[in-house]
PALOKOL-856260 format. One record per residue (C-alpha): x, y, z. Coordinates in steps of 0.05 Angstrom, whole numbers, plus 32768, in hexadecimal, padded with zeros to 4 digits. Layout:
<nodes>
x, y, z
X, Y, Z
...
</nodes>
This chain:
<nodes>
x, y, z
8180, 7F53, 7EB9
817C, 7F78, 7EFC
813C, 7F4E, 7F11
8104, 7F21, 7EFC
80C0, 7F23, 7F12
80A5, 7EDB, 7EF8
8064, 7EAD, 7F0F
8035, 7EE5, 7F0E
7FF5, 7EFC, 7EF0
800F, 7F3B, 7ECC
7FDF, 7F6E, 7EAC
8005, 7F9D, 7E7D
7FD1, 7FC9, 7E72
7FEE, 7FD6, 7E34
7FC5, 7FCF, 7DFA
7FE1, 7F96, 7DC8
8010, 7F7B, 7DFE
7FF2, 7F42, 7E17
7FEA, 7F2B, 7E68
8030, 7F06, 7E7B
8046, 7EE4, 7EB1
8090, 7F01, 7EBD
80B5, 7F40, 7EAC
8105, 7F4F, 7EA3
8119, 7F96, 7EC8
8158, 7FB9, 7EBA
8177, 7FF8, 7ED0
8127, 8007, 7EEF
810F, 7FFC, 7EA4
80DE, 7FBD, 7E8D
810B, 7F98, 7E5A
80D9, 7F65, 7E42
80A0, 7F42, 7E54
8082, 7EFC, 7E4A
807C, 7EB9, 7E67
80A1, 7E9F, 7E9E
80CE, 7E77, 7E72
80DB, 7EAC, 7E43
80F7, 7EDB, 7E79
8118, 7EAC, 7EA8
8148, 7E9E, 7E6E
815D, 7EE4, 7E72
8173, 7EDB, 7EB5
81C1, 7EEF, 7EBD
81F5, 7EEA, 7EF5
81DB, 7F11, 7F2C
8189, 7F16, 7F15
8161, 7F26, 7F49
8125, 7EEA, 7F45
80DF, 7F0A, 7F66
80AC, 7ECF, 7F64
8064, 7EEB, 7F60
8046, 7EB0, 7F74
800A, 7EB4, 7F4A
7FFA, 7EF7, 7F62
7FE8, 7F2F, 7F37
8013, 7F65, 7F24
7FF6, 7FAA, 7F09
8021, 7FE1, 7EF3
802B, 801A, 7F27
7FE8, 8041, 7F3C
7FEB, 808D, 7F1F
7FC2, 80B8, 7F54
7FAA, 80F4, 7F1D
7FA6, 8129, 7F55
7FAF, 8127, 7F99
7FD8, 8153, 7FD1
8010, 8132, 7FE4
8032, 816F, 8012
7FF2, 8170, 802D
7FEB, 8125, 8041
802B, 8125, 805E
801C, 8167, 8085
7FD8, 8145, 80A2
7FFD, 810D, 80B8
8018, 8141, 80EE
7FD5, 8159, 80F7
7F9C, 814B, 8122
7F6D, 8118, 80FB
7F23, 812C, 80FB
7F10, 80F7, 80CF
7EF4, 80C7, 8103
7ED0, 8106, 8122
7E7F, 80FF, 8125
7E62, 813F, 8147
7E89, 8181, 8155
7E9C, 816B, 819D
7EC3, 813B, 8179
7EF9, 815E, 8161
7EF6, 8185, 81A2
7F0E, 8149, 81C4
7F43, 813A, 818E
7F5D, 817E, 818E
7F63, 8177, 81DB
7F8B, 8134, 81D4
7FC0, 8143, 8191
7FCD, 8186, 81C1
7FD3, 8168, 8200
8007, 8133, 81E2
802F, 816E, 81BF
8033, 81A9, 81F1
806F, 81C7, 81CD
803A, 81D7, 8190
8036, 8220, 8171
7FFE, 820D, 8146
7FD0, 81D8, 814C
7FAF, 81C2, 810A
7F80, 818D, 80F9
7F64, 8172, 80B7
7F1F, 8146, 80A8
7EE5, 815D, 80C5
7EA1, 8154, 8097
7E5A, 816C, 80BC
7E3E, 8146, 807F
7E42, 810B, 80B7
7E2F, 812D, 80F7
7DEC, 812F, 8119
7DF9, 8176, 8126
7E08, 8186, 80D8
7E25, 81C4, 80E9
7E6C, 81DF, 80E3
7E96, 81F1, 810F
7EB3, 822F, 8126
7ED2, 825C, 814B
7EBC, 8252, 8198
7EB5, 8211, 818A
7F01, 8210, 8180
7F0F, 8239, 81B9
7EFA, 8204, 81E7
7F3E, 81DC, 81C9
7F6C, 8214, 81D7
7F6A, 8269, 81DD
7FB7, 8267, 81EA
7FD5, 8253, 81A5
7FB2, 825B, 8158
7F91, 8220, 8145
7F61, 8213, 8106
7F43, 81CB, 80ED
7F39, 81C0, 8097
7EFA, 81A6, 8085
7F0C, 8158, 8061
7F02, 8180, 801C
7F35, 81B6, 8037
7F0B, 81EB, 8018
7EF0, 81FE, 8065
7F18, 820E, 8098
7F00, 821A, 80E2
7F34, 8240, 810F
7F35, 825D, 815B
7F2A, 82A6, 8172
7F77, 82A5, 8186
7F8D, 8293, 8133
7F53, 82CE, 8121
7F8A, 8301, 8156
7FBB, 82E1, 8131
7FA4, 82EC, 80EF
7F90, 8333, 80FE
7F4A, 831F, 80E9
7F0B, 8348, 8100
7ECC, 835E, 80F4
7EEC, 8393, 80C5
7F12, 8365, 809A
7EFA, 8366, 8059
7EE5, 8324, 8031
7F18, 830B, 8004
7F00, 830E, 7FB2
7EF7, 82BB, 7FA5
7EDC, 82AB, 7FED
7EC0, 82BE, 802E
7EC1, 82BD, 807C
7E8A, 82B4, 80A6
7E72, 82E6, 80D3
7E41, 82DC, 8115
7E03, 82FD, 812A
7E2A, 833A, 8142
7E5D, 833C, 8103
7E95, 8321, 8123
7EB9, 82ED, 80FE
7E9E, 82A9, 8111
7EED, 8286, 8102
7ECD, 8267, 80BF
7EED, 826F, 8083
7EE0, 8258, 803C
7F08, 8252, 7FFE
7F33, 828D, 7FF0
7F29, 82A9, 8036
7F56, 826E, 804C
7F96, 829E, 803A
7F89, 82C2, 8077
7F92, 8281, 809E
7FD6, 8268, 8068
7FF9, 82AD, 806E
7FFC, 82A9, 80BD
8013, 8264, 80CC
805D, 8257, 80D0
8086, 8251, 8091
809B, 820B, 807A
80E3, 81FC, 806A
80FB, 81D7, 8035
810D, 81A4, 8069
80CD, 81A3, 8080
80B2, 8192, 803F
80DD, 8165, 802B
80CD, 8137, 8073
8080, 8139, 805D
8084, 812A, 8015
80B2, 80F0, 8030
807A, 80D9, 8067
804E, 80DE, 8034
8074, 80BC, 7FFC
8077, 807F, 8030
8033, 8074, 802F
801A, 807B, 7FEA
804B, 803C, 7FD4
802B, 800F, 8009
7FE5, 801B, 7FDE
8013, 8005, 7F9E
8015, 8056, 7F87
8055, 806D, 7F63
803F, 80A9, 7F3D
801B, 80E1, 7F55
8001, 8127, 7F38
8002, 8155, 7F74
7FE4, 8198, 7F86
8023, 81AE, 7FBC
8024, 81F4, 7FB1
7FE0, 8204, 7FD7
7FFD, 81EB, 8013
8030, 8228, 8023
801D, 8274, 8016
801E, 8282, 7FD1
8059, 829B, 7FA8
8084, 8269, 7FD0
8087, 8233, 7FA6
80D3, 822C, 7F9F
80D9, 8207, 7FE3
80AD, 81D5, 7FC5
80D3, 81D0, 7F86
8118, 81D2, 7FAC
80F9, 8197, 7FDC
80E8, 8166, 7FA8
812E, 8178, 7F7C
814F, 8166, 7FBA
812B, 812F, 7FC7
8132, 8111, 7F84
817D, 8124, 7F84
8187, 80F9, 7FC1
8168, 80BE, 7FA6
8133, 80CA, 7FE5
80EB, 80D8, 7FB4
80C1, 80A3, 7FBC
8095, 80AC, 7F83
8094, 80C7, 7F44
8072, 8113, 7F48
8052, 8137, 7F13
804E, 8182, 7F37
8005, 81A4, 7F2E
801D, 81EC, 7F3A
7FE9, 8217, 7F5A
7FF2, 825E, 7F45
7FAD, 827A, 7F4D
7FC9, 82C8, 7F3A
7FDE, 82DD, 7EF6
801F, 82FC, 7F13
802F, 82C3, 7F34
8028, 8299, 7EF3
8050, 82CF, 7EC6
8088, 82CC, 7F02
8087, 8274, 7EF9
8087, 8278, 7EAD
80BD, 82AA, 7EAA
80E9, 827E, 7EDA
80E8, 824B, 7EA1
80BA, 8223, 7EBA
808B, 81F3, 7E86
8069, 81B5, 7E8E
808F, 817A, 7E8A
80CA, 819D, 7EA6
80FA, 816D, 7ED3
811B, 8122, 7EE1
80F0, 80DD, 7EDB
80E0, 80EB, 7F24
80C8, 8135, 7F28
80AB, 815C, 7EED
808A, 81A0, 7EED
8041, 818B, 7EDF
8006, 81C1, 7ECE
7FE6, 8202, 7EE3
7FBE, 81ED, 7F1F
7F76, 821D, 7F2E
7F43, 820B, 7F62
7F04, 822D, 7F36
7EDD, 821A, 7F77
7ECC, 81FA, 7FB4
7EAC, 81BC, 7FD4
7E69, 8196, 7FC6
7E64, 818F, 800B
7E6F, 81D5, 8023
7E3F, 81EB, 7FF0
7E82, 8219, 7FD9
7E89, 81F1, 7F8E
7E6A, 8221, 7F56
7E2B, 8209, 7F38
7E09, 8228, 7F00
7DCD, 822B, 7F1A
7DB4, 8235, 7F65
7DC5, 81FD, 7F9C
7D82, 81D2, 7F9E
7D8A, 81CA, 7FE5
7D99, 8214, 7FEB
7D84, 8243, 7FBD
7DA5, 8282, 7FDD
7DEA, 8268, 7FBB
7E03, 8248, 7F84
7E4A, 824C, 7FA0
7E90, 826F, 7F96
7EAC, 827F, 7F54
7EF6, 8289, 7F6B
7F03, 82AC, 7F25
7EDF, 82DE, 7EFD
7EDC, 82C0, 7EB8
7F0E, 82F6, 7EA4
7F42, 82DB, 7ED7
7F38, 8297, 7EC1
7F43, 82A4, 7E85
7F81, 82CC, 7E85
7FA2, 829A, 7EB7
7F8F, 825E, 7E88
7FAA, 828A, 7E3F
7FE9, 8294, 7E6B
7FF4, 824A, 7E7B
7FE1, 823A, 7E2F
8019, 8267, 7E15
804F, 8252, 7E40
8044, 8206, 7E2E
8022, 81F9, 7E73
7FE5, 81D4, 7E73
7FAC, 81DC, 7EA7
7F88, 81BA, 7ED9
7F54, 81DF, 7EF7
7F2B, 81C0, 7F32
7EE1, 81BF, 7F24
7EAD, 81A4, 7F4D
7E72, 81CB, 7F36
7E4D, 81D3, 7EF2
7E5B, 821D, 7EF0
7EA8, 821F, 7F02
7EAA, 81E9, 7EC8
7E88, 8206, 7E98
7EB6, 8242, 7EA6
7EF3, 821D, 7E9F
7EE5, 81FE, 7E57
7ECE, 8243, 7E42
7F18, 825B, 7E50
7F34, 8222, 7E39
7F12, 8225, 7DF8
7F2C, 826D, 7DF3
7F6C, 825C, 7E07
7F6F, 8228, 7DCB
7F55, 8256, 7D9A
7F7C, 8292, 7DB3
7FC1, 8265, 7DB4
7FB8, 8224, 7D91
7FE2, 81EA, 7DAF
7FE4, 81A4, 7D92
7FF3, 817E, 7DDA
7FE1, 81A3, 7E16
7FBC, 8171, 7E3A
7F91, 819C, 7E61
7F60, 8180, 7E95
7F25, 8189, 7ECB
7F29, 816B, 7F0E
7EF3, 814D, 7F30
7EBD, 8161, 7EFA
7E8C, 8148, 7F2C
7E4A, 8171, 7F13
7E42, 8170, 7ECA
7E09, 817E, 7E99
7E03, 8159, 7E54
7E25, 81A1, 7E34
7E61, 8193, 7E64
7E66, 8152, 7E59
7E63, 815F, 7E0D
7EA3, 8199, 7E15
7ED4, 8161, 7E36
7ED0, 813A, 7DE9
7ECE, 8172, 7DC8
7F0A, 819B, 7DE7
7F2F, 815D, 7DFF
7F32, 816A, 7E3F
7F4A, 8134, 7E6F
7F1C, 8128, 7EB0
7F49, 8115, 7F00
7F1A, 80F5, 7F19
7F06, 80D5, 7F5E
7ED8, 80A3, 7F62
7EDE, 8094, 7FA8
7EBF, 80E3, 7FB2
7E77, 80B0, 7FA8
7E8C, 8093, 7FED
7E72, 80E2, 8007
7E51, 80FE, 7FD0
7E1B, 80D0, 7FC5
7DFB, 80E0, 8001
7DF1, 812D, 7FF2
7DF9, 8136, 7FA5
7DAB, 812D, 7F95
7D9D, 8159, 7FC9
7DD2, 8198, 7FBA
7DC3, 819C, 7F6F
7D82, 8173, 7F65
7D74, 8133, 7F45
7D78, 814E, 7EF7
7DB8, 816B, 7EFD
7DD7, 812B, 7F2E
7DBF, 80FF, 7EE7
7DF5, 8119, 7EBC
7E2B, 8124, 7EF7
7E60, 80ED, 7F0F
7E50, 80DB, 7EC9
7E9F, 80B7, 7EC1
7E79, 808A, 7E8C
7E69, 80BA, 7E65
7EAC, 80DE, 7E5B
7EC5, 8098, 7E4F
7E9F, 8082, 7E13
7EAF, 80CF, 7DFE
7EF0, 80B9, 7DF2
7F06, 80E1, 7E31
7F3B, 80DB, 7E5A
7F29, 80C6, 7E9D
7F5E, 80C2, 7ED1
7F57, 80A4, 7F0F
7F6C, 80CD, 7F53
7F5B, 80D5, 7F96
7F68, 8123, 7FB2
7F84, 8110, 7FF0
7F8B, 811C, 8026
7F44, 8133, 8010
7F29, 80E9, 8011
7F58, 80A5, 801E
7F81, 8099, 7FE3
7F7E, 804A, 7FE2
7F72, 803E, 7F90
7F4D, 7FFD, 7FA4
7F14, 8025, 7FC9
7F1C, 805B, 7F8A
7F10, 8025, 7F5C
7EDF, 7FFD, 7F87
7EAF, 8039, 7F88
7EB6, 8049, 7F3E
7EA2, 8008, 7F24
7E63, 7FF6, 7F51
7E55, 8042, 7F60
7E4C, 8035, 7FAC
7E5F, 8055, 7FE8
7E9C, 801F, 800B
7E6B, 800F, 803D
7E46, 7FE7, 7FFE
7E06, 801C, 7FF5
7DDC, 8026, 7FD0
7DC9, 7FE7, 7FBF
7DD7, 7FD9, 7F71
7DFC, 8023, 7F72
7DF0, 806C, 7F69
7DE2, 8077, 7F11
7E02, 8031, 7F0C
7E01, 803E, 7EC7
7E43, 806A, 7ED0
7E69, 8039, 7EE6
7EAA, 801B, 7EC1
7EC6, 7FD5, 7EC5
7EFD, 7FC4, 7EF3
7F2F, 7FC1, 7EB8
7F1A, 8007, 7EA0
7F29, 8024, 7EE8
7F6D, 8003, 7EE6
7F77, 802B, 7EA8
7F60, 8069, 7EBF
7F96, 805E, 7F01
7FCB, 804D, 7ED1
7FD2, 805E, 7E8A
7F99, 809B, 7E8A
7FBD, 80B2, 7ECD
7FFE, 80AA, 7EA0
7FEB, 80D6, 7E64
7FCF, 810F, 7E88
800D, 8117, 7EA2
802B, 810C, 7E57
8050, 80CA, 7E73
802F, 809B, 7E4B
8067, 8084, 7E25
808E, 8073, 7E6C
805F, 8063, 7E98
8013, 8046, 7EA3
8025, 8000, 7E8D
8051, 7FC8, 7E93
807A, 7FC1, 7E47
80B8, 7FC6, 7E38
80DA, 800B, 7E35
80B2, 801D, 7E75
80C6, 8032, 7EBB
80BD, 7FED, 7EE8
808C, 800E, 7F11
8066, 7FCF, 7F24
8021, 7FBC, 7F5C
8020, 7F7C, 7F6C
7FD5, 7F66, 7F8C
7FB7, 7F32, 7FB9
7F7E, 7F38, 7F8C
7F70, 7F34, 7F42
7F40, 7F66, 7F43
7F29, 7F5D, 7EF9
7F0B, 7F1F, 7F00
7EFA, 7F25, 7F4C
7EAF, 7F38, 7F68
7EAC, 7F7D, 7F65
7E93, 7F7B, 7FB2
7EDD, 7F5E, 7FBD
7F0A, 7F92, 7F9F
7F0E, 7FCC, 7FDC
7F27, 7F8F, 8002
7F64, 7F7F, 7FD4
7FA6, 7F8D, 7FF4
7FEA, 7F9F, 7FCD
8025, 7F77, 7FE3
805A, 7F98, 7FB8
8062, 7FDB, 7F99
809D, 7FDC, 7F66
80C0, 802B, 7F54
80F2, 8023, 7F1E
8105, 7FDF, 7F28
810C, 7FDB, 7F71
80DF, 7FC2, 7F99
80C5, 7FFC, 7FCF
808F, 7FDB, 7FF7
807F, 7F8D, 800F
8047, 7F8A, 803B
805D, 7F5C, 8075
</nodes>
């Protein structure tokens, strides 16, 4: 054996393997588990011995959607999170630039009005008081926003005359002139001008990024890359995780969500060969990624019914229902599944209508086709996950925001049936647990802290928001680990600790099964495990 992890408080998550307290790793694969005694006397010349020390050991978390090129790209951005009024990120702005003068661009990512006096977003000449001598725009936290200054609108060749983009919209002031606020689709305008990305360039984010999801115990991640360079070039991605992987350099297993939001951009992907479940143990070709529609919180996600809080809109539908469902027969044919982001009732209810099509049209006995984020849901939605197996990538840790404003943007009646993870669950759906980031942090113990006592991580409301929808701590573990696993058809792998499996281990200061429930966005992981070797130790 290569090494033994003994003394610990193993949860296989593996239904019909019991808990253990050691495990035998060779060549990055589990070769048994059991008690201490029964492994130890497996040990060979050379066995590595890893004492757990009682702790508890987990196998590797499986973040169901998140954007890792985008993470590590924010990490050389200015951070708006922290930022409480729109002078805020004035001052920030002022600060990244004045530290970096050799900067073409100067980018920032975070911002949310949602926790600003002001409430107010903002835009262009608010910007202008960072800089008028380079381009510079700031992404909302939900990146469905962005906010640039009047010298990226020269840039961009953007004016009063520009027309609005089909799928999205920019603002325009009092006199007509654009206001440097741009939403959904319009967003292009902003992606085509910056500066391309190399393949070396991608390569150092995914790294950076890669780095920090193993400190949180994360080994496997299903990531949305493509949206973060101008569409159609998606090969530098590819190329930069191949090469990656080739050197031995990826840090965790990836599960690619390809964004290709055009039909001739999906025909061009399909006819290079490309399927899901395409590629090595490290980096597979995952689904057809679509973002149906927006934000809750920018009032851009697609409802089916009028905003309560503002009846003039009920959002953006990105795609006409035709679109939709051409792009999602395409995928179905070529032996991609989909997963189509969906944070209203109306983009949703879309969605299953062309996936139902798509199943009729072209019937496939595996295609494991899901929504992400399913936030607002009515009982008929709710009813169409079951009966169209559809698998839900979920967030819970979206209730740390969302709580605050989801009563008020769709009403109380429609909030009863929505976050409704419960639900799907004793549906028999699959619920997979994920975090969107850099959207929102993507520390599983806050995810799963927030799912089971439905409160915000500051501990409110007080007995939870619909605390009827929340799971146990063991049923989150499963969603981060063997749900997260089979939506991205790696079940038999991955997800849990028996033998035959990658080694991808968590080992936690916590046992956060049996602990208070208050106690579990505390809980630290001191080891992440990736095919046998250990990756992180917290010091």
């Amino acid at each position: 054996m290569d090494t033994i992890f003994y003394n610990g408080n193993i949860y296989t998550m593996e239904k019909g393997y019991p808990n253990c307290s050691a495990v035998a790793v060779k060549d990055g694969i589990v070769m048994r588990t059991g008690s201490d005694e029964e492994i130890l006397a497996l040990k060979t010349e050379g066995t590595k011995l890893v004492n757990l020390e009682g702790k508890t050991m987990v196998p590797g978390f499986g973040d169901s959607h998140m954007h890792m090129l985008s993470y590590g790209y924010s990490l050389e951005k200015v951070n708006l999170y922290s930022a409480k009024c729109v002078e805020d990120t004035i001052e920030l702005g002022k600060k990244f630039l004045a530290e970096r003068p050799y900067l073409t661009w100067l980018q920032g990512r975070g911002w949310n009005q949602e926790y600003w006096t002001e409430n107010r977003f903002p835009n262009r000449y608010d910007m202008d008081k960072i800089t008028t001598d380079i381009p510079m725009f700031y992404t909302r936290a939900c990146g469905h926003i962005i906010v640039v200054n009047s010298k990226a609108l020269e840039v961009m060749g953007v004016t009063k005359d520009t027309p609005q983009p089909e799928g999205g919209m920019f603002d325009l002031d009092e006199n007509g002139e654009p206001l440097g606020i741009f939403r959904e689709a319009a967003r292009d305008y902003v992606y085509n001008a910056l500066p391309e990305l190399s393949v070396e360039d991608i390569k150092r984010m995914v790294s950076n990024g890669a780095a920090e999801l193993v400190k949180y115990g994360i080994t496997a991640v299903q990531t949305d890359d493509f949206e973060a360079i101008p569409a159609g070039q998606y090969q530098k991605v590819i190329d930069a995780y191949k090469q990656l992987d080739e050197e031995g350099k990826l840090g965790v297993r990836i599960f690619e969500q390809c964004l290709l939001f055009k039909p001739e951009l999906l025909e061009k992907f399909l006819a290079e060969g490309h399927y899901t479940g395409e590629g090595t143990p490290m980096f597979r070709i995952g689904p057809l990624k679509l973002m149906a529609d927006g934000s809750l919180g920018g009032r851009t996600a697609y409802l089916d019914r009028p905003y309560a809080d503002d009846p003039s809109t009920c959002g953006i539908p990105v795609f006409s229902q035709e679109t939709l469902d051409k792009l999602i027969l395409m995928a179905q044919k070529g032996n991609m599944s989909a997963a189509v982001h969906c944070i209203g009732s109306g983009s949703a209810k879309m969605t299953m209508e062309a996936i139902e099509k798509a199943q009729l049209a072209c019937p496939k006995a595996d295609l494991r086709h899901a929504i992400v984020h399913c936030q607002i849901t009515d009982e008929e939605l709710l009813e169409k996950f079951r009966s169209l197996n559809v698998c839900a990538l979920v967030q819970p840790a979206f209730l740390d925001d969302d709580i605050s404003i989801v009563e008020d943007r769709v009403g109380a009646e429609l909030a009863k049936t929505s976050y409704n993870w419960k639900t799907l669950w004793d549906k028999g759906v699959c619920v997979a647990g994920g975090s969107d980031s850099p959207v929102i942090d993507f520390n599983v113990m806050n995810g799963i802290y927030c799912g089971v006592t439905r409160k915000r991580l500051d501990g409110t409301p007080e007995g939870g928001w619909l605390p009827e929808q929340a799971l146990s701590a063991e049923d989150w573990l499963y969603a981060y680990t063997m749900n997260s696993a089979y939506t991205c058809y790696a079940e038999n792998v991955q997800g849990s600790i028996r033998n035959g499996k990658y080694a991808d281990f968590a080992v936690l200061d916590t046992d956060i099964l049996k602990a208070d429930p208050e106690d579990i966005k505390a809980a630290k992981v001191l080891m992440t495990v990736l095919g046998g070797k250990i990756v992180y130790e917290r010091n």
